[in-house]
N, C-alpha and C positions, 0 to 999 in steps of 0.2 A: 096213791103211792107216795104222794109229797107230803102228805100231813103223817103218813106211818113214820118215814122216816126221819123227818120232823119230831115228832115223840122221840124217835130214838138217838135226837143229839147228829143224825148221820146227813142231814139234809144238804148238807156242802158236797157232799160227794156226787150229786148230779148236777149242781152246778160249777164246779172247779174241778180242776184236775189234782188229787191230792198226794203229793209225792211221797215216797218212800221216804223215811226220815235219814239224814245224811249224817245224825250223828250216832255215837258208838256205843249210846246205853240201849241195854239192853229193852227195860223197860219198852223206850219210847218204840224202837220198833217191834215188839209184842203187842202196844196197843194200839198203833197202825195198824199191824195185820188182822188184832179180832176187829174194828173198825171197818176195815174192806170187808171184811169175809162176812160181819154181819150186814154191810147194806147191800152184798152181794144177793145173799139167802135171801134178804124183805124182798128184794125187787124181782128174782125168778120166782117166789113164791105168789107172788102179785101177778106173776104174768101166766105163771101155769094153769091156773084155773082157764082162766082165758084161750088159752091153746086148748087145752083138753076139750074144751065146748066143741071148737072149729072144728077138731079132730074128731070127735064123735058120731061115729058109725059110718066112718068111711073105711073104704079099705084101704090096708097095707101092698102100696108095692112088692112085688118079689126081687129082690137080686141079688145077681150071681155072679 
């Protein structure tokens, strides 16, 4: 997961906490946001395979 995101320039974002940007161009908080959104997407996509295993062939709770 480190080295993906690593390729993709995003690898500070699990290790700091990367703020929202406090100034008023627009740009810079556009690319903040695809920034998050894409190391969001790498890192649940990284993990869903992994759930999906676990979760394979069990059954689904019912509720009501």
């Amino acid at each position: 997961m480190e080295a993906v995101l690593a390729d993709n320039k995003l690898k500070q974002f699990i290790y700091h906490d990367i703020s929202k940007p406090t100034s008023f161009h627009a740009k810079d908080l556009a690319k903040w946001r695809k920034c998050v959104a894409k190391a969001r997407r790498i890192i649940v996509e990284g993990v869903r395979d992994h759930i999906d295993l676990n979760l394979h062939g069990k059954e689904t709770p019912i509720v009501m």
